[in-house]
C-alpha positions in Angstrom: 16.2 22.5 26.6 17.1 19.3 27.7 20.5 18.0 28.1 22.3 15.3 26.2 23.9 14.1 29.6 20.5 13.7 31.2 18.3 12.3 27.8 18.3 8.8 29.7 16.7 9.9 32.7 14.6 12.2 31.4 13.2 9.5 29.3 12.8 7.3 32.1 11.3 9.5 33.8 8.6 10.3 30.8 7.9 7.1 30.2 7.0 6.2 33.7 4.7 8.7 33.9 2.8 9.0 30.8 0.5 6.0 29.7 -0.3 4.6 26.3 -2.5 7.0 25.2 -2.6 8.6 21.8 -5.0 10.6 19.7 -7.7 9.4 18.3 -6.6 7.1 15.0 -8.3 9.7 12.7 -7.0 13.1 15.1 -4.9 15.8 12.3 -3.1 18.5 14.2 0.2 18.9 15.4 1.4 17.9 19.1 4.5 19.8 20.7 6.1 18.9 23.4 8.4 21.2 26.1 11.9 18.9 25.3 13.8 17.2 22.2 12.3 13.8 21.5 8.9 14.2 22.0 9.4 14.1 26.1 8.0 16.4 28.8 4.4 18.2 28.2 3.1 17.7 25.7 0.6 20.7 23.7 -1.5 19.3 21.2 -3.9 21.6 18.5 -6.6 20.1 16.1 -6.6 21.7 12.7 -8.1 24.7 11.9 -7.0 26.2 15.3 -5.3 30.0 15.3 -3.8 30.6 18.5 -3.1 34.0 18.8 -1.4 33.6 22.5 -0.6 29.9 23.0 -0.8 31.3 27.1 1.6 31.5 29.4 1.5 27.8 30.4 2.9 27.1 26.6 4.9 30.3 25.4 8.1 29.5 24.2 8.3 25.9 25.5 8.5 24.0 22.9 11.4 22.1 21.9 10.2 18.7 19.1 6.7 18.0 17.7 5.0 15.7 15.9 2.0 16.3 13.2 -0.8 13.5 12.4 -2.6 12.7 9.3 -2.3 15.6 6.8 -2.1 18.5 9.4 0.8 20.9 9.3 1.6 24.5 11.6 2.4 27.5 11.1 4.6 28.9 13.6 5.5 32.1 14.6 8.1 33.7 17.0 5.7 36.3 18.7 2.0 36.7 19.6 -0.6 37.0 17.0 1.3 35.7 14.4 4.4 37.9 14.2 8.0 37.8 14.1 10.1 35.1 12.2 7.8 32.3 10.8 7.8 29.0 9.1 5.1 26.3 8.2 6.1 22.7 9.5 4.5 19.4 7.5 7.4 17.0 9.1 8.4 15.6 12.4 11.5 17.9 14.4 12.8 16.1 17.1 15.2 19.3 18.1 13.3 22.5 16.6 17.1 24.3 17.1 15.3 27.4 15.2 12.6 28.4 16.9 13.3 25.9 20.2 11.7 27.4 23.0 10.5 30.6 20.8 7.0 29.7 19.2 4.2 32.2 21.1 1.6 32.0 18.1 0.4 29.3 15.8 -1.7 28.5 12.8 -2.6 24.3 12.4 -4.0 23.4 8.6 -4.3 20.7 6.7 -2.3 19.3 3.8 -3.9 18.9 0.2 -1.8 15.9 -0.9 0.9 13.8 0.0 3.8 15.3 -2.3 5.6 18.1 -0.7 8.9 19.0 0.6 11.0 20.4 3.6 14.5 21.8 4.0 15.7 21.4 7.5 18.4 24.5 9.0 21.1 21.4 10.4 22.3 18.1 8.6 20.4 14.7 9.4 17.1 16.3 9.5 17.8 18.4 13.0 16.0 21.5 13.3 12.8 23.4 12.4 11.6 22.8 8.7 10.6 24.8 6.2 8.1 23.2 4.0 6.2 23.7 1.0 3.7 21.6 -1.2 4.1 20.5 -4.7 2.6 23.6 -6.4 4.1 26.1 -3.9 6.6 27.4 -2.6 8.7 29.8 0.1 10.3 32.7 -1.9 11.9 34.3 1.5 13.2 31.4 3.6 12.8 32.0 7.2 16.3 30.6 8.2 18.4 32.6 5.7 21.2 30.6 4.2 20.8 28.0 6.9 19.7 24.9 4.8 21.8 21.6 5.6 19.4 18.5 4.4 16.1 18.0 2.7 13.4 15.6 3.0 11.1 15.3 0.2 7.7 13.4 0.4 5.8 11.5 -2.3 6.1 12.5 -6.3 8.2 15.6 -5.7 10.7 17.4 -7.0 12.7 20.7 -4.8 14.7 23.3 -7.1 16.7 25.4 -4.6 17.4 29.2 -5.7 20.7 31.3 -4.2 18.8 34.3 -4.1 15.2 35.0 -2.9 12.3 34.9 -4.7 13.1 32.2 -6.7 16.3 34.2 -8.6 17.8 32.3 -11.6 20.3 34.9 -12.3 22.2 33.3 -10.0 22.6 29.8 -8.7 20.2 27.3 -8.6 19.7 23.6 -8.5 17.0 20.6 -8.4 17.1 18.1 -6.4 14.9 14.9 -6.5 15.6 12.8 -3.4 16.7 13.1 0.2 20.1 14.7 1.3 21.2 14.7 5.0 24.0 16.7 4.1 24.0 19.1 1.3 27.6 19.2 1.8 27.7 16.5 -0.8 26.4 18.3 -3.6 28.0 21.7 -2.7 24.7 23.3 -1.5 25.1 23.9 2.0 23.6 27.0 4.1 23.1 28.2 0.2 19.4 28.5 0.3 17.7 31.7 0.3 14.1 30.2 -1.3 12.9 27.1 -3.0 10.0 25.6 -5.2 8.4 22.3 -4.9 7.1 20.7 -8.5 5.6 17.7 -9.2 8.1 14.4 -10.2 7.4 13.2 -13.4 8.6 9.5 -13.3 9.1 9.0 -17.1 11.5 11.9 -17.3 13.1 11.6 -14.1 16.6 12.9 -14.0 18.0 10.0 -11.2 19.8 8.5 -13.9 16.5 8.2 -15.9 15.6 4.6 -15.2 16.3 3.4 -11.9 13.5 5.4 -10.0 11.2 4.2 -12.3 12.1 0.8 -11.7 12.0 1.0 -8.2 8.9 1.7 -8.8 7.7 -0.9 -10.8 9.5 -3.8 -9.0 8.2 -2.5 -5.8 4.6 -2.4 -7.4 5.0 -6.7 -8.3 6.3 -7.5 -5.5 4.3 -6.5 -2.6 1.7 -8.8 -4.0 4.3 -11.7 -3.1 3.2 -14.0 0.3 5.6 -12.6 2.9 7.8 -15.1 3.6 8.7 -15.2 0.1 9.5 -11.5 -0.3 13.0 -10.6 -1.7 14.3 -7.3 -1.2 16.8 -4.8 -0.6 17.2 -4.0 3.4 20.0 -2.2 5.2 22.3 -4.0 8.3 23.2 -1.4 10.7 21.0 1.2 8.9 21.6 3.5 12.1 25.7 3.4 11.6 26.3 6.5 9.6 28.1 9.9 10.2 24.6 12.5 9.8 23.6 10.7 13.6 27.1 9.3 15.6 30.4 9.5 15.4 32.4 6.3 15.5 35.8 4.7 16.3 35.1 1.2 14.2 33.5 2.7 11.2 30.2 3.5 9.3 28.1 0.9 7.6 26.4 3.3 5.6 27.5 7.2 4.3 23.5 7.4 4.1 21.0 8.7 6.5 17.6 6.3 7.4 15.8 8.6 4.4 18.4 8.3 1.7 18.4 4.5 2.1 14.7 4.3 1.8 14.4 6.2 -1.5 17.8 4.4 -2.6 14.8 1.1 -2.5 15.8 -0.9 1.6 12.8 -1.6 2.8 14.6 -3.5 6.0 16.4 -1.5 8.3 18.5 -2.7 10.9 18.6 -0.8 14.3 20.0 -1.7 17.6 18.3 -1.6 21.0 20.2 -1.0 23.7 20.5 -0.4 27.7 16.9 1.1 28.9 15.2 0.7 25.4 15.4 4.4 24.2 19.5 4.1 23.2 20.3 3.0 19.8 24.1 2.4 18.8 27.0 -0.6 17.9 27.5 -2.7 20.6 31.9 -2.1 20.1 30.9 1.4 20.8 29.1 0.9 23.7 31.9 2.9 26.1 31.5 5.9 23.3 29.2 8.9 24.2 29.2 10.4 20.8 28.6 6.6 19.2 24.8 6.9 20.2 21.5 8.6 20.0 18.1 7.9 20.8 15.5 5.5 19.1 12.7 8.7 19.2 14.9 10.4 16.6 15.5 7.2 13.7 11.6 6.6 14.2 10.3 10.0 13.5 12.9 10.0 10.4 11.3 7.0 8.9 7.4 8.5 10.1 8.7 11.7 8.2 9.4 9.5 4.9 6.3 7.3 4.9 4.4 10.5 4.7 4.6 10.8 1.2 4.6 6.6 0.9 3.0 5.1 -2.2 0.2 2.4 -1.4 2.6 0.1 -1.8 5.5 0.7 0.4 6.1 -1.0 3.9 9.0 -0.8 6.3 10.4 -3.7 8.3 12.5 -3.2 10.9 14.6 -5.9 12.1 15.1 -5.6 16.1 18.8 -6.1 17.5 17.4 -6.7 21.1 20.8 -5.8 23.3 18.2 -4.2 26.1 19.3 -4.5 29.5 17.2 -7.7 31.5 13.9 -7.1 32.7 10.8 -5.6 32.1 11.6 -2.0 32.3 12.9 -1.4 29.0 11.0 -3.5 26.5 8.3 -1.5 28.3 10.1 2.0 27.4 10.9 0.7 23.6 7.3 0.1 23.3 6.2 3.7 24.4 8.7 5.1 22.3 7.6 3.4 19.3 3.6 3.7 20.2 4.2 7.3 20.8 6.4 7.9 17.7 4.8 5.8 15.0 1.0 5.3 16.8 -1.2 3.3 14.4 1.0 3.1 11.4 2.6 -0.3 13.0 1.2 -3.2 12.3 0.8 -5.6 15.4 -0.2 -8.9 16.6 -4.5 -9.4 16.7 -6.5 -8.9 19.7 -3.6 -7.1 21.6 -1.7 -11.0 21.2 1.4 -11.6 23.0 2.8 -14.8 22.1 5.8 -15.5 19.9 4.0 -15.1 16.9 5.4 -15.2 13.6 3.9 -12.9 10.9 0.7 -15.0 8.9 1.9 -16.7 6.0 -1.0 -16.2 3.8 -0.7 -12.3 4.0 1.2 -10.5 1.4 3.2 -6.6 1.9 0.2 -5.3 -0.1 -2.4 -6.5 2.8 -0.4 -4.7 5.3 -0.7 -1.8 3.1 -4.5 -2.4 2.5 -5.3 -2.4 6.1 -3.3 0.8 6.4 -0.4 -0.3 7.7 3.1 0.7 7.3 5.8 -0.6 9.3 6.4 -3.9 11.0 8.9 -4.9 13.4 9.9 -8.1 13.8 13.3 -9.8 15.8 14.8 -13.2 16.4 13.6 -12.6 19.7 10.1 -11.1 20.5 10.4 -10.1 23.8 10.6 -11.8 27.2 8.2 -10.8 29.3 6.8 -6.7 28.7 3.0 -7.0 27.3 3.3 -3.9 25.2 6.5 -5.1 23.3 5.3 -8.1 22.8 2.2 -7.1 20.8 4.5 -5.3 18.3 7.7 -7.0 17.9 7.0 -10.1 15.5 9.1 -13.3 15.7 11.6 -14.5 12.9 13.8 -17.6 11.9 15.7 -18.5 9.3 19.7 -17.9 8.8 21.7 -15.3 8.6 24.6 -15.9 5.9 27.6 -14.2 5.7 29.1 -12.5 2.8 31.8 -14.7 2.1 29.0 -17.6 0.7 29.4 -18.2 -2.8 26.1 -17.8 -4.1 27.1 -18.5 -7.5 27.7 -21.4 -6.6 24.9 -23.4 -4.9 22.0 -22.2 -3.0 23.1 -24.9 0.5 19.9 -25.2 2.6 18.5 -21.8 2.4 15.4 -22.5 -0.9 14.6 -25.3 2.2 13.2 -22.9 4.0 11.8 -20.2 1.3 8.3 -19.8 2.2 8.1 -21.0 5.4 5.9 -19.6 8.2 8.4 -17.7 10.5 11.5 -17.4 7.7 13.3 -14.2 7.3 16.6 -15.9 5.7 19.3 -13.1 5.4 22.7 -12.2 4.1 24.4 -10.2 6.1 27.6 -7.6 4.6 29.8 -6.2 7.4 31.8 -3.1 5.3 32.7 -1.2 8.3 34.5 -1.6 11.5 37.8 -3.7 11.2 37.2 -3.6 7.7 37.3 -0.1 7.4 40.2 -0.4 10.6 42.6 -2.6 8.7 42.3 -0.9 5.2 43.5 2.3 6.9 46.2 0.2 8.3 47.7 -1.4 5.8 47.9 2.0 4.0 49.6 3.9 6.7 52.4 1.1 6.2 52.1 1.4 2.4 50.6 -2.0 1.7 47.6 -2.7 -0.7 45.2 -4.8 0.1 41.3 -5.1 0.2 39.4 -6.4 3.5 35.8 -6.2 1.3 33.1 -6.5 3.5 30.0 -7.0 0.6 28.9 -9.2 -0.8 29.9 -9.1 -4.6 27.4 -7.3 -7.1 27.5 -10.7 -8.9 26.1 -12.6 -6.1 23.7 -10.6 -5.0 20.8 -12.1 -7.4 22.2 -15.4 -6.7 21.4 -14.9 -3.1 17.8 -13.6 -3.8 17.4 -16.4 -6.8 18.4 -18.8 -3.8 15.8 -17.8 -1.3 17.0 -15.5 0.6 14.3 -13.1 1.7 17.1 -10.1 2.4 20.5 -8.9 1.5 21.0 -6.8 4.4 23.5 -4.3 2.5 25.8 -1.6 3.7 27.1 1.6 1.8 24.6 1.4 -1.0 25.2 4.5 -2.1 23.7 6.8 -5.0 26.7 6.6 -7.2 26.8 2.6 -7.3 25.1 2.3 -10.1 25.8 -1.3 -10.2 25.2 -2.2 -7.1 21.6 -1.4 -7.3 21.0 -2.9 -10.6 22.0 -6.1 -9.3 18.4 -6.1 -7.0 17.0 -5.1 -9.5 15.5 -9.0 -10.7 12.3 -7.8 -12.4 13.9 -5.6 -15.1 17.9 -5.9 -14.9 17.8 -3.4 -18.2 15.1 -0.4 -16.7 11.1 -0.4 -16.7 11.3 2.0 -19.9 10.6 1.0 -23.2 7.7 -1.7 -23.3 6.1 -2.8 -25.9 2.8 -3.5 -24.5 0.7 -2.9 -21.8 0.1 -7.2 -20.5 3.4 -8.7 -18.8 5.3 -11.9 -20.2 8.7 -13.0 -18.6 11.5 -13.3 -20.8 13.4 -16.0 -20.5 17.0 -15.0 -22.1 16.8 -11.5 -20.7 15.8 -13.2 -17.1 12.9 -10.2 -17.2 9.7 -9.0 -17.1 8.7 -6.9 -20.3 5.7 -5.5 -21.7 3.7 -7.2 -24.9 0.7 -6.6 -26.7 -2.0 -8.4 -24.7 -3.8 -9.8 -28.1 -0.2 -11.9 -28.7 -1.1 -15.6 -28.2 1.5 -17.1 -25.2 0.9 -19.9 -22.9 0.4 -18.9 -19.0 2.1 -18.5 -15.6 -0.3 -19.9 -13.5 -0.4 -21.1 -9.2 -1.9 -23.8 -7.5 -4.0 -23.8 -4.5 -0.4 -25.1 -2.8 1.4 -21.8 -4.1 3.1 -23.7 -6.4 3.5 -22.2 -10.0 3.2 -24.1 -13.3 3.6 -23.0 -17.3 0.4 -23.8 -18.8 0.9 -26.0 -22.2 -2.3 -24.5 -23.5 -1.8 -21.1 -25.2 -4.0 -18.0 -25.3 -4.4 -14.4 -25.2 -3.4 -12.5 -21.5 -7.2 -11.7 -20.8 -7.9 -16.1 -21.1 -5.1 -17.0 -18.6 -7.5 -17.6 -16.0 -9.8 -20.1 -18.2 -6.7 -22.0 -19.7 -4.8 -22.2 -16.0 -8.2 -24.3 -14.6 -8.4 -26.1 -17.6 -5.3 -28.1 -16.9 -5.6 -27.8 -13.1 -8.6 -27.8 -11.6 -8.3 -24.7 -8.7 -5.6 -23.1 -10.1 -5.6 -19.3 -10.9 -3.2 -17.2 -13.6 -0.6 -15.6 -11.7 2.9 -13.6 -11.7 6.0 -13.4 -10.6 6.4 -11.6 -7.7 10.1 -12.0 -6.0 13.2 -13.5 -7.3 13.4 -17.0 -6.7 10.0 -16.9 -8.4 11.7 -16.1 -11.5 14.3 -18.4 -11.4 12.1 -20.9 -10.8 9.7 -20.2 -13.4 12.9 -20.1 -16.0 14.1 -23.6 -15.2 10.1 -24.7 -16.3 10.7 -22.3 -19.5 14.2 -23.8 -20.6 11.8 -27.4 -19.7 9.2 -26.9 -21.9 11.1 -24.7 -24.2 9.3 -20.9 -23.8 11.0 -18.3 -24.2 8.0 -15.5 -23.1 5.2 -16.4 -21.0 2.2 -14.7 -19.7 2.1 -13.5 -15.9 -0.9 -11.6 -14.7 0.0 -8.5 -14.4 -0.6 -5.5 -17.1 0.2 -1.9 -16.9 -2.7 1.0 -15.7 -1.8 4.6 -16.3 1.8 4.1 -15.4 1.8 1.7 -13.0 2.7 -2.2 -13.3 -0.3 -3.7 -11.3 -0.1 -7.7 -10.1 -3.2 -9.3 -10.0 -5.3 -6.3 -10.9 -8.4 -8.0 -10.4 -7.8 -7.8 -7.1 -6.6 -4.0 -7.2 -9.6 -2.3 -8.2 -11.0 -0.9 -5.1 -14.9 0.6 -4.2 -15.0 4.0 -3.3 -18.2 3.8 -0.6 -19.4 7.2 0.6 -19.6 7.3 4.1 -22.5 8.6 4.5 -24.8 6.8 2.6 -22.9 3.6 1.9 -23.4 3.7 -1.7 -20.3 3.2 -4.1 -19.2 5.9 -6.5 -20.3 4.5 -10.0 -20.6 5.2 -13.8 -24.2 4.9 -15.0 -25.3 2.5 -17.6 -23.8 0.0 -19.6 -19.8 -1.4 -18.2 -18.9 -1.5 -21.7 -20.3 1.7 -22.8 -18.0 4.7 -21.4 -17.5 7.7 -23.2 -16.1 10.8 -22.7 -18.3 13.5 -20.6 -20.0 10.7 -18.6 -21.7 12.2 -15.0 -20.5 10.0 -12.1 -23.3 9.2 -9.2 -23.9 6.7 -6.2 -25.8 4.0 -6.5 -25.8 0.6 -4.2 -22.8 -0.9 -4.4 -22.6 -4.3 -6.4 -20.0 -6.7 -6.1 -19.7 -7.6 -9.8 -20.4 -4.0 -11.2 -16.8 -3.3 -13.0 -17.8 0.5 -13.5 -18.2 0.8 -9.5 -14.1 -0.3 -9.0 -11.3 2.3 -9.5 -7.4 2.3 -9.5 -5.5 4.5 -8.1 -2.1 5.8 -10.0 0.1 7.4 -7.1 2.3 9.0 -9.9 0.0 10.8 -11.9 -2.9 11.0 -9.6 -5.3 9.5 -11.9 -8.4 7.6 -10.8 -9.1 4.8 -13.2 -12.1 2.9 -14.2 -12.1 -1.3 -14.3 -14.4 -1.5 -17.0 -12.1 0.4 -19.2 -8.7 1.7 -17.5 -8.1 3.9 -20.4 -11.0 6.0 -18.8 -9.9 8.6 -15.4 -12.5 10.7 -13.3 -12.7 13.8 -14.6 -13.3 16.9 -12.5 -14.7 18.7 -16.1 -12.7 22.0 -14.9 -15.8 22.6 -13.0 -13.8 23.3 -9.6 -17.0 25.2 -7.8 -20.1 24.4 -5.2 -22.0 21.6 -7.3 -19.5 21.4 -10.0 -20.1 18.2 -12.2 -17.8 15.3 -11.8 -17.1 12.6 -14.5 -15.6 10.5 -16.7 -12.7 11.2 -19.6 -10.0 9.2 -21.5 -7.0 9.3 -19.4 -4.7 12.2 -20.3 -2.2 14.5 -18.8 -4.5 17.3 -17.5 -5.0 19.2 -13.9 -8.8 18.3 -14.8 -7.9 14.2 -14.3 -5.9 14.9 -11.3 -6.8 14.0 -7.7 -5.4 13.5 -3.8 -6.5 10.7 -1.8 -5.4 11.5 1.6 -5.6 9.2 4.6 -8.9 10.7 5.9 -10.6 9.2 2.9 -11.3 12.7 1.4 -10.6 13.1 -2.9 -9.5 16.8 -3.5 -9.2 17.6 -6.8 -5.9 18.9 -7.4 -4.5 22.6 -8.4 -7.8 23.4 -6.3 -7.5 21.4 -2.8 -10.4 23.0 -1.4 -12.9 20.9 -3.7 -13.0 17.4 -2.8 -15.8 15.0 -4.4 -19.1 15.3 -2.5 -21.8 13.1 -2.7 -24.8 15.4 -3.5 -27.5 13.3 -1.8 -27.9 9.5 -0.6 -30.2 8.2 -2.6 -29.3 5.7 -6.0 -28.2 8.5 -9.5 -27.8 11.4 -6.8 -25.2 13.3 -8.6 -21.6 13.8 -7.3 -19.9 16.9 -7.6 -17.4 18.9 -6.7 -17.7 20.8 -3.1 -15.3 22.9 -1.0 -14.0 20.9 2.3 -17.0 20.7 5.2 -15.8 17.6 6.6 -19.1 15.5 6.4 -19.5 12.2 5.5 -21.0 12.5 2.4 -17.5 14.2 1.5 -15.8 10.6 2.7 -15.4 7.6 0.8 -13.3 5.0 2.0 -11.4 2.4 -0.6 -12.7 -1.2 -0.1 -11.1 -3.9 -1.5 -12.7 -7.4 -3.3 -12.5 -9.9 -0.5 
């Protein structure tokens, strides 16, 4: 195993002699490597391999590994698969477990995204156990040594005292990550676990804020990115699951916990060689730092279970020493950690580029992207850094702004190429420091660091892009309201399926979409205007060029947004006004013309369609290929993360339909959307469709020419068994 006192050099050393390389964008196996953090040699298996011996040149050496696409392992403490065993779905930067103790292996592949792992150490540390929604491990390999868990996608863990699922005796559920199950009184208590499917309409997270995570998230990534206002983390690194500290914590959190709490900008230091991550007071303290390898594989961990609409931005504290030698080594560490998933600058670009203006979170997400980094400095001189980091302006306020109170200069720069405006809370450190203080000596006082709850919408109404938070924590319920500028109140409860926004509620809410409103609608400058011309939702487009020539019905998409389009309703005195978006399955979709995706079969090109009339579905309708058509509204299809329905744009009330025919040749078609295993279906990265509660069907195209049939087929891997999404242009 390697040692902490030589992880520098032995990164060093890694890094100078292993190049760029990584597997091929579309590889699934698992890669282990002989030390912690992905260093040393590195042993990589494609699925479907069964490795009986892994050979003398790989038995017991391996000590972190890393899986790709949907692949997982089963590993086992002996030759040909004996001895203690576990199956693996997330990133282990220190296996702990089985370190050094893995002779025989078994690589597979995933059949959707939702699935769970419960790790033997806090913060993630250790080897995994891990079980899909669906499934689950009645005899847990580690017995009662379960610290933290990591759940992916629409899932939900209940934990069980006793094996085989026992509920004579203690047992809980648990919907979200924990790095420490300290907190909830559940540590080294584990003795087997199920993982079930999240419903999001009676989810027990205080029954309204996931879902409106959800939703907000769902509007806003459709906003320009410079005009994006969100939730983010400062110091996201700072908390007690990774260093310990003299000056404080910002957050009581791990990297995981503030993801699903909604930050979508995390904060992390680089330091020294570019591998060290920690707070530069505590730069003379050992135990204050840890490496960059282990925060990224934590957030790579996370994202595998990511929604289509969720991106991470990473905001770079470059303290790196001079030179170089260690942008070089931050680049290798975040190529070899995070590989395609980042989105960089074109054509291998160097400059200091901002991020394009035009492009919104939901592009980045199109093109299969999900985490950028960007930094008030984008390197000086390394190549490789310099293709990845991105550049940002903009300020940085502090938390003692009044926001209530005016907006200063930062709307000036709201929507500017380059501008990432933040606000900045500092709750730790002398904070922390001089509250302890001035209680030791019996004094009362209060050296808040945040920014008031109060404040916080002001700041996003005002322009600001970020409130970099710290200790957002699960029990401050009001705290995380206050982001919360698309429904204050909670998503549940509509009253229709088209969006207006409220006015006197300073909301979005649902309406029926035959109610006559006037418009939100956006100029070719990006501008938005209230129509004076009234109409039903589906005539926004018609009435918005009507009184500007080029303009386009449009929605809300970030905070300032809304205030601005309130000021225009207290104006022209509305009090609800159309903005395009409308609800599909349970999703709130912006601009869902532009959502509706072609599924093209990869073999044949052709699109996966409904035959006949766009207007004429009905229940029990075959689906075929046929040459795709740009206007054809019964060729485009939604995809509803959260109950794994496949919708239809000519009517969204209409979901494939797998006909419970789940053998060779099986027919696939068309039903009204309801709650049944038949409507249910995975997308997975590699563009395959598995139809769910039997992964080992997946939609097959039954031959290439216009009405051939598609069916269901078990897993070959050809091409005709591919279709990849393609958006409108």
């Amino acid at each position: 195993m390697l040692k902490a006192n030589k992880l520098a050099l032995a990164i060093c050393a890694a890094v100078s002699s292993q190049a760029f390389a990584l597997p091929a964008a579309d590889f699934e196996g698992v890669c282990f490597y002989e030390h912690t953090d992905m260093l040393g040699q590195e042993f990589c298996y494609a699925s479907g391999a069964e490795i009986a011996n892994v050979g003398s040149g790989a038995n017991d050496k391996f000590s972190s590994f890393k899986t790709f696409g949907n692949a997982y392992a089963e590993i086992y403490e002996h030759t040909n698969y004996q001895g203690a065993k576990t199956t693996v779905m997330m990133n282990a930067y220190d296996m702990s477990f089985l370190e050094d103790g893995v002779s025989s292996l078994k690589i597979k592949l995933r059949k959707r995204k939702d699935f769970a792992c419960v790790f033997e150490h806090t913060n993630y540390r250790g080897t995994g156990s891990c079980a899909e929604a669906g499934s689950g491990v009645p005899y847990m390999p580690f017995y009662n040594q379960a610290s933290s868990i990591l759940i992916a996608g629409h899932a939900v863990l209940n934990g069980y005292a006793y094996e085989n699922y026992n509920t004579n005796q203690r047992y809980a559920g648990f919907y979200r990550a924990y790095g420490n199950l300290n907190e909830v009184g559940w540590n080294d208590d584990f003795d087997s676990f199920q993982v079930l499917d999240w419903d999001k309409n009676t989810d027990a997270w205080d029954n309204r804020r996931r879902p409106t995570l959800d939703a907000q998230e769902q509007i806003s990534t459709d906003s320009k990115i410079f005009k994006n206002t969100s939730m983010g983390s400062h110091n996201a690194y700072n908390a007690p699951e990774y260093v310990s500290t003299f000056w404080g914590y910002n957050h009581k959190e791990t990297l995981a916990e503030q993801l699903d709490m909604g930050s979508r900008t995390l904060e992390i230091d680089i330091h020294d060689n570019g591998t060290i991550v920690y707070h530069t007071p505590e730069a003379g303290l050992a135990s204050a730092k840890t490496t960059l390898t282990r925060y990224l594989m934590e957030i790579d961990n996370w994202l595998k279970g990511a929604d289509g609409d969720d991106v991470v931005f990473i905001k770079v504290e470059d303290l790196m020493n001079d030179g170089d030698q260690p942008e070089e080594w931050a680049a290798w560490n975040i190529t070899k950690t995070l590989g395609d998933l980042v989105y960089r600058k074109p054509d291998g670009a160097t400059d200091n580029l901002y991020l394009p203006s035009n492009i919104s979170i939901k592009d980045i997400a199109k093109a299969g992207k999900r985490i950028v980094f960007w930094s008030n400095g984008a390197g000086n001189s390394n190549a490789n850094y310099k293709n990845i980091v991105w550049q940002r302006t903009g300020s940085e306020s502090g938390r003692d702004d009044n926001w209530n109170g005016g907006c200063g200069d930062t709307s000036n720069y709201w929507g500017n190429a380059g501008n990432m405006s933040l606000v900045n809370e500092d709750a730790r450190g002398s904070v922390q420091f001089l509250d302890s203080l001035a209680s030791f000596f019996g004094q009362s006082t209060s050296y808040s660091g945040q920014i008031p709850d109060t404040q916080i919408r002001s700041a996003l109404e005002c322009g600001a892009l970020k409130v970099m938070t710290d200790n957002l924590t699960w029990e401050n319920s009001p705290r995380w309201w206050a982001f919360s500028w698309a429904w204050p109140s909670g998503v549940n409860g509509q009253n229709g399926d088209c969006a207006i926004y409220q006015r006197d509620n300073k909301s979005i809410q649902g309406d029926s979409c035959g109610t006559t409103r006037p418009f939100v609608c956006r100029k070719s400058d990006d501008s938005l205007f209230l129509s004076s011309g009234t109409g039903t939702w589906s005539q926004g487009n018609i009435v918005c060029h009507n009184e500007v020539a080029g303009s386009t019905f449009s929605t809300i998409t970030n905070a300032r947004e809304g205030k601005l389009v309130r000021d225009q309703q207290y104006g022209t005195n509305q009090v609800m006004t159309w903005m395009n978006a409308r609800k599909i399955g349970t999703d709130w979709v912006p601009h869902p013309e532009k959502q509706f995706f072609s599924l093209v079969e990869q073999r044949s090109g052709k699109c996966l369609d409904v035959p006949g009339d766009d207007n004429a579905l009905y229940d029990g309708q075959r689906v075929q290929v046929w040459d795709c058509q740009a206007n054809a509204s019964d060729q485009k299809w939604y995809y509803d993360y959260s109950t794994a329905m496949l919708h239809n744009k000519a009517n969204p009330n209409f979901c494939l339909d797998n006909r419970g025919q789940t053998w060779d040749g099986g027919g696939i078609g068309i039903h009204t959307c309801v709650d049944h295993i038949n409507l249910k279906f995975d997308m997975l990265t590699t563009n395959l469709i598995r139809t769910r509660g039997h992964g080992d069907f997946v939609l097959d195209a039954s031959s290439d020419w216009n009405g051939a049939n598609v069916t269901s087929w078990q897993y070959h891997g050809g091409n005709n068994q591919r279709w990849k999404k393609v958006y409108p242009q």
